[in-house]
Each structure stands twice: as C-alpha cells, then as structure tokens.
Steps between C-alpha positions, in 0.01 A plus 500: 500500500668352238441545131720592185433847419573446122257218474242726706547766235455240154147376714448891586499579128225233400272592753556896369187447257319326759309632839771436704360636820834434730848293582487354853789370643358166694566123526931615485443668165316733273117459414343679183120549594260630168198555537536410948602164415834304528578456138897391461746525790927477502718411789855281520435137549659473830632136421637582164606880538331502121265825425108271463189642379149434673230548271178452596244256150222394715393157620373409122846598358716328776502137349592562126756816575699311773667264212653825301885575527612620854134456689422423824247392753517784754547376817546820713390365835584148461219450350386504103299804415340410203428768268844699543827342338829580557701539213915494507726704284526231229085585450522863459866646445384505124273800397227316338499227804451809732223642274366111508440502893389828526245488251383212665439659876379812349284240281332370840519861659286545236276247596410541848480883494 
C-alpha cells in the first residue's frame, strides 16, 4: 500500500471534527470512511510517482468539479467512475485547495447518510 504519510496526516486532521469512523488501506492506498462510507482516499499515481487524492462529490457534483485545478475523471479500473475524482498534487498541496475537496466529499457524505 502506498500512500504519503504526511498527506494522510493534513486529510487526518480535517476529518478530526468529523465522524470519521475508520482508514482502510484498499485499492493500493489509504481510504478515510465517515460515517461507513468512502469519503476521500490517497495513494501514489503509479504512472506519475506523484502523491493524488480521490475524493469522492457524487454523480451531481462530477460534471462542474472535474474543470477545477488538478481534477480528474477517476478511472480506477479502466473505466470512469463517475462521482469520485482524482485530484493531483497541483489540486491540493495548498491548504485551502485541500480544505476545498474535502469539504466537498464530506459535503456529499453528508448527503447520502
């Protein structure tokens, strides 16, 4: 499993005032679950050997967030998943970016809980 253990400590300390419910290390990185449900995940882009964020905004979301800086379709499997994004370093090595995405997935947590 590979994952930055910096970066999982800056997502770690957003999720602190949430219901984070547990880190699963899955799909080659680290998973943050709140409330039972994938919310934001972090591995190393295999192709890249860059740290990337998955967050997970919801079908409704997908469309307008996929045009802001350093998103992503997520195509884990080959295939597009829409409703997750993948987000590289450029999108969330800045604090507020970071706070951007996570509010976001916690935003459709939110929603489907």
């Amino acid at each position: 499993m590979a994952y930055n253990e910096h970066q999982a400590e800056r997502i770690r300390q957003r999720l602190s005032k949430s219901n984070l419910t547990d880190e699963k290390k899955m799909m080659g990185g680290l998973i943050f679950m709140v409330n039972d449900k994938m919310c934001v995940g972090l591995d190393i882009d295999k192709k890249t050997g860059k740290d990337r964020l998955m967050v997970r905004v919801g079908k409704a979301k997908h469309d307008q967030l996929i045009f802001n800086k350093g998103s992503r379709e997520m195509d884990f499997t080959g295939k597009v998943m829409r409703g997750f994004l993948y987000i590289d370093p450029e999108g969330f090595d800045v604090e507020n970016d970071l706070d951007f995405w996570i509010e976001k997935a916690l935003h459709f947590n939110r929603a489907i809980s």
